[in-house]
C-alpha positions as CSV (number, residue, x, y, z in Angstrom):
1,X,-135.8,-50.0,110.4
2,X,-133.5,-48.7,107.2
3,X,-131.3,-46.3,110.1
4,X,-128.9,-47.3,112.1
5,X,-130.3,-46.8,115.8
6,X,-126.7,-45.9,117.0
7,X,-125.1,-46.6,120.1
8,X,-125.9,-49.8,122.4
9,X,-124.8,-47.8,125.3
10,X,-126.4,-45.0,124.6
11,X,-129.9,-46.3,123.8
12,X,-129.3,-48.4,127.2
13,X,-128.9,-45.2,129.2
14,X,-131.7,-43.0,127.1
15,X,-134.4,-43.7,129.9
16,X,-135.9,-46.5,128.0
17,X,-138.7,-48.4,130.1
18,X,-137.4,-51.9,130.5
19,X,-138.8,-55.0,132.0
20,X,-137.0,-57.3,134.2
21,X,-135.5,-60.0,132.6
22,X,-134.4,-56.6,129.8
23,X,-133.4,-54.9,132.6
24,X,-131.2,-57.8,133.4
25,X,-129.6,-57.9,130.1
26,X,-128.8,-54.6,129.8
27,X,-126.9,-54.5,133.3
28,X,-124.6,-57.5,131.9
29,X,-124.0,-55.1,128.8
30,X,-123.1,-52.2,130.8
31,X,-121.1,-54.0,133.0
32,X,-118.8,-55.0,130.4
33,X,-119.1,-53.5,126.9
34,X,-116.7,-55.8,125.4
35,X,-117.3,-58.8,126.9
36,X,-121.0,-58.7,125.7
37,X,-120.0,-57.6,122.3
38,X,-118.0,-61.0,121.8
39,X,-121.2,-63.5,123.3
40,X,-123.8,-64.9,120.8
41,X,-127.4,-64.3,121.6
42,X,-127.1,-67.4,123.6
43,X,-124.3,-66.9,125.8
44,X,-125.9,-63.2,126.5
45,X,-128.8,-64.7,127.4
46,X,-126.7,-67.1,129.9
47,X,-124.6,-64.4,131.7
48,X,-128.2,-62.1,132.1
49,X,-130.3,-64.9,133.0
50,X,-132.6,-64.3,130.6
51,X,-133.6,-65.7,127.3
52,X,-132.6,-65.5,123.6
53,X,-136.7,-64.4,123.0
54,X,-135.9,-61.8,125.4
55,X,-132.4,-60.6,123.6
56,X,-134.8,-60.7,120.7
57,X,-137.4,-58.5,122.0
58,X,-134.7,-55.9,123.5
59,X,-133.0,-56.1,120.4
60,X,-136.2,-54.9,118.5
61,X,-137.1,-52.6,120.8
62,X,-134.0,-50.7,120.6
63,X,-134.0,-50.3,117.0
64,X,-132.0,-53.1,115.5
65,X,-133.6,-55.7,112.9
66,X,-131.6,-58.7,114.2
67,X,-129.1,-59.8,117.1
68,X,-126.3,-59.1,114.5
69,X,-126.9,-55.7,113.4
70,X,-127.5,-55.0,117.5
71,X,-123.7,-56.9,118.2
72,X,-121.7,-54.5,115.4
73,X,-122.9,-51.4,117.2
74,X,-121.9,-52.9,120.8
75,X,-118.5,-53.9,118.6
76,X,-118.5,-50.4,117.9
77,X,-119.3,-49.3,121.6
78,X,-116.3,-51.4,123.0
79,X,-113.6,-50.0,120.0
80,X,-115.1,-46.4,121.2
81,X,-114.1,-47.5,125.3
82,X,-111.0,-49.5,123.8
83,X,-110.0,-46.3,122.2
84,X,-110.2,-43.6,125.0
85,X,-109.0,-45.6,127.4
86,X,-105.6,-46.2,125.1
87,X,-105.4,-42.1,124.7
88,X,-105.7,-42.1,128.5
89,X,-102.6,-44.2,128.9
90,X,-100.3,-42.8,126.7
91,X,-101.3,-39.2,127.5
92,X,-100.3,-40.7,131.0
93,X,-103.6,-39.3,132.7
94,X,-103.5,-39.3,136.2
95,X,-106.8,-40.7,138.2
96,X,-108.0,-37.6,139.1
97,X,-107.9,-36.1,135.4
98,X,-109.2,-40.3,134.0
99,X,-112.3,-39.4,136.1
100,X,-112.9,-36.0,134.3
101,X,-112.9,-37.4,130.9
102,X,-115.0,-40.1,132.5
103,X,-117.9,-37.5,134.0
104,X,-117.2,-35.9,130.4
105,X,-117.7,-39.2,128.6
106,X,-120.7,-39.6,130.1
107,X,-122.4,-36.5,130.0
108,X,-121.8,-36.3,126.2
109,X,-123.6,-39.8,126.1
110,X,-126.4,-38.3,127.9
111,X,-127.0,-35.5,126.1
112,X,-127.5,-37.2,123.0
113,X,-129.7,-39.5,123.9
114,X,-131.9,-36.9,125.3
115,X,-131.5,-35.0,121.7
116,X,-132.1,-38.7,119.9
117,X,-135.1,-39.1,121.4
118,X,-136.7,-36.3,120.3
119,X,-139.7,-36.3,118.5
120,X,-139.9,-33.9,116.1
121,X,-143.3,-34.1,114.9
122,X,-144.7,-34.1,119.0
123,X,-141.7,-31.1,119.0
124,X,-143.9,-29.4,116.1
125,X,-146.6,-29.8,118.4
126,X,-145.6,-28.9,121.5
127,X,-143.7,-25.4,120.2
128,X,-146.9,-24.6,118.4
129,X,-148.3,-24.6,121.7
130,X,-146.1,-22.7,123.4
131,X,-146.7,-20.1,121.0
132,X,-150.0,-19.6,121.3
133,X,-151.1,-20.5,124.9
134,X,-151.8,-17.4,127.1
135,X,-150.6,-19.0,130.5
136,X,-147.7,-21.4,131.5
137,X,-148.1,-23.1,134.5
138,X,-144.4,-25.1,135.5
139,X,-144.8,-27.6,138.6
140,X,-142.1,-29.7,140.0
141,X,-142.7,-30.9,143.7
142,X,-139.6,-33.6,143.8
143,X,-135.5,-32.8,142.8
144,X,-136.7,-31.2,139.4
145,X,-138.2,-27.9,140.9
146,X,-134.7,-26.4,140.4
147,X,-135.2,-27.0,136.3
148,X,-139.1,-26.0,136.7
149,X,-137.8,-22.6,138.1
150,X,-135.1,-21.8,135.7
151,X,-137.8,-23.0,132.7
152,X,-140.3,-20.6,134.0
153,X,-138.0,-17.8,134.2
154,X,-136.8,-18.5,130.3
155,X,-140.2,-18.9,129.2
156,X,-141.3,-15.2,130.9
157,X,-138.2,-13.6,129.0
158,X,-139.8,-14.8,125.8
159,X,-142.9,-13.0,127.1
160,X,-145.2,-15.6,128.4
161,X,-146.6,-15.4,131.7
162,X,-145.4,-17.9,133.9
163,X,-146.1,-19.6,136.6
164,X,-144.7,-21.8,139.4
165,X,-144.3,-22.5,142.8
166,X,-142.3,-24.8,144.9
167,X,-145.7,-25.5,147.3
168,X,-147.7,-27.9,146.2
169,X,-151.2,-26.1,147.3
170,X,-150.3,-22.9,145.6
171,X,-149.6,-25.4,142.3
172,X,-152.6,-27.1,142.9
173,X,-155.0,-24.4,143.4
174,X,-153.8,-22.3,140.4
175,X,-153.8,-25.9,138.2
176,X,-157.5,-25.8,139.1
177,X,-157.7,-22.1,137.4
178,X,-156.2,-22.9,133.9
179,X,-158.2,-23.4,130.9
180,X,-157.8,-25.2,127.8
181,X,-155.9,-21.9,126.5
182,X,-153.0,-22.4,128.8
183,X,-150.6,-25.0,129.3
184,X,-149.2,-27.1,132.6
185,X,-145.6,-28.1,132.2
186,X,-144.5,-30.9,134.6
187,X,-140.7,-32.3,135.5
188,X,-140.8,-35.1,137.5
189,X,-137.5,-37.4,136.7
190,X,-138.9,-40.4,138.0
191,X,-142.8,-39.9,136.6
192,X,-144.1,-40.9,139.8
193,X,-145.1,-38.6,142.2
194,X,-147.9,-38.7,144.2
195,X,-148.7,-34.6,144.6
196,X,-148.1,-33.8,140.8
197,X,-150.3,-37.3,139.5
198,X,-153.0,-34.4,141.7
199,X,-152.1,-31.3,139.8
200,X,-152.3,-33.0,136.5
201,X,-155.6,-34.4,136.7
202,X,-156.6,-31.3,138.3
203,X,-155.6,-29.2,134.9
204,X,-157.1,-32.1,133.2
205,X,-160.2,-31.6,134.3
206,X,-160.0,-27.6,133.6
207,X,-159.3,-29.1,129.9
208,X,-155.4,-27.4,130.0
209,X,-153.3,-29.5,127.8
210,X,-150.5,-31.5,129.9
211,X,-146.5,-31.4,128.6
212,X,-144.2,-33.7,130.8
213,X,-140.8,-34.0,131.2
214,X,-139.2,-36.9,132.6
215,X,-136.7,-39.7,132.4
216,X,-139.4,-42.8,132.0
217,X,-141.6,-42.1,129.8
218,X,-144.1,-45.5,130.5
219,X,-144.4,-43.8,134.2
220,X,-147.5,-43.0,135.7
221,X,-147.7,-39.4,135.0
222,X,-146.4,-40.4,131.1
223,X,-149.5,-41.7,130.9
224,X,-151.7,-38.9,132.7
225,X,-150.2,-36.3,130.1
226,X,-150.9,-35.3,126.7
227,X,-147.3,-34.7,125.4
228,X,-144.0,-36.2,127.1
229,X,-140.5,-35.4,126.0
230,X,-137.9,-38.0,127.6
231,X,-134.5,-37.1,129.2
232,X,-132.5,-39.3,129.3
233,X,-130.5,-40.4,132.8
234,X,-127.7,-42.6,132.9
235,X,-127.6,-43.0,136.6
236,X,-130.3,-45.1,136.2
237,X,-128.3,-47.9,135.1
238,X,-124.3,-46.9,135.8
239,X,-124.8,-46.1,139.7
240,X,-126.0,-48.4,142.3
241,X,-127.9,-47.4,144.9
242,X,-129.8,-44.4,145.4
243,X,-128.3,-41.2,143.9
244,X,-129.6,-37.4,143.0
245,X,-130.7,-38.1,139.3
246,X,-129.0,-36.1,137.0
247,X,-130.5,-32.4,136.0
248,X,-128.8,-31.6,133.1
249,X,-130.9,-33.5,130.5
250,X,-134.4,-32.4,131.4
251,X,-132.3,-28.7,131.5
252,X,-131.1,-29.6,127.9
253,X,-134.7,-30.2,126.9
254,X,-135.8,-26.7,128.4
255,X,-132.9,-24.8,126.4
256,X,-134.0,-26.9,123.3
257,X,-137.8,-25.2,123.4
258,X,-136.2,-22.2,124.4
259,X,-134.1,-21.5,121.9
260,X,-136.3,-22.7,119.4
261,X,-138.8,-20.3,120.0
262,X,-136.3,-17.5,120.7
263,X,-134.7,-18.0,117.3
264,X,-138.2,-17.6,115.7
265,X,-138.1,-14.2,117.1
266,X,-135.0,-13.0,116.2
């Protein structure tokens, strides 16, 4: 662990599978950035209700080699919030215009922890086989089928053939055409959906390599597919409730193999 991981918040909101009592922990931190930075290990582990072991374990699994290196980037996180919120005041933003730079602020946070989570040897991987496959089949059946349309359409302008269907019997019966020459590529946001855990195994069987996209990437369908590229979702831990999950990372994920592959054409 020589690199810095980056930002506590960040790494928080990146779509990163966490357990309960982890879970617990990183709701505290959220809830106030500066507050946590200031605790020791012990009086985090207090205010989450969890345990030092467990600060440990989150603390590894983020990136950091100890609880100090992991307290000088949320240090860092809080100067960051410190900071913009003093710009706010003295550029005497009203509420309207503090909530833009809020939506911006958050956005920007989202987008690069989609872009840090990248992997770019599976990215090596999974443009190779964009490149060569002859068919692309794109299947959404839950609030992704927007992104699953607008991919398909960008992957055909490259000339690839493409694909996809918002009904779930046309996606299943073509997933049960494909061979191990073509590809299925799968958004689901949550990674659990009932109807696409169907067409997967279904272009499993036909031996058609399996690309996911989706904000949890220790879901079910994660699991079911050969490659997974993780977009990050910060309503997951900054809104209560239930809420339309954000569109744009997956959509950022889609430009980033788009462009890729156009630029090796140009």
């Amino acid at each position: 662990m020589c690199e810095a991981p980056g930002s506590v918040v960040t790494l928080l909101c990146s779509g990163i599978q966490l357990y309960s009592a982890e879970r617990r922990i990183a709701d505290c931190i959220l809830a106030d950035v500066k507050r946590a930075s200031m605790c020791t290990s012990a009086e985090l582990a207090r205010l989450s209700s969890s345990s030092e072991a467990t600060i440990t374990r989150l603390c590894h699994k983020l990136g950091f080699e100890n609880y100090r290196k992991f307290q000088l980037a949320l240090a860092r996180d809080a100067m960051e919030q410190q900071e913009t919120a003093r710009r706010t005041r003295e550029e005497g933003q009203d509420e309207l215009r503090q909530a833009l730079l809020d939506i911006q602020a958050n956005r920007e946070e989202e987008l690069r922890a989609t872009i840090q989570a990248i992997d770019t040897r599976q990215l090596r991987r999974v443009l190779s086989l964009l490149r060569s496959c002859e068919v692309i089949e794109v299947v959404s059946e839950g609030r992704s089928l927007p992104v699953a349309l607008d991919a398909s359409i960008r992957f055909g302008h490259l000339g690839k053939r493409c694909v996809a269907s918002a009904l779930h019997e046309k996606t299943l019966a073509f997933a049960q055409t494909l061979t191990p020459k073509d590809l299925l590529m799968a958004f689901s946001t949550s990674g659990r959906d009932t109807g696409l855990e169907e067409v997967i195994s279904a272009a499993k069987v036909r031996g058609a390599p399996v690309l996911l996209i989706t904000c949890d990437s220790h879901s079910p369908l994660a699991h079911l597919s050969d490659y997974v590229m993780t977009a990050s979702n910060r309503e997951q831990r900054l809104i209560e409730g239930s809420h339309a999950a954000s569109l744009l990372s997956p959509n950022i994920l889609v430009e980033v193999l788009y462009y890729l592959l156009r630029m090796e054409k140009a």
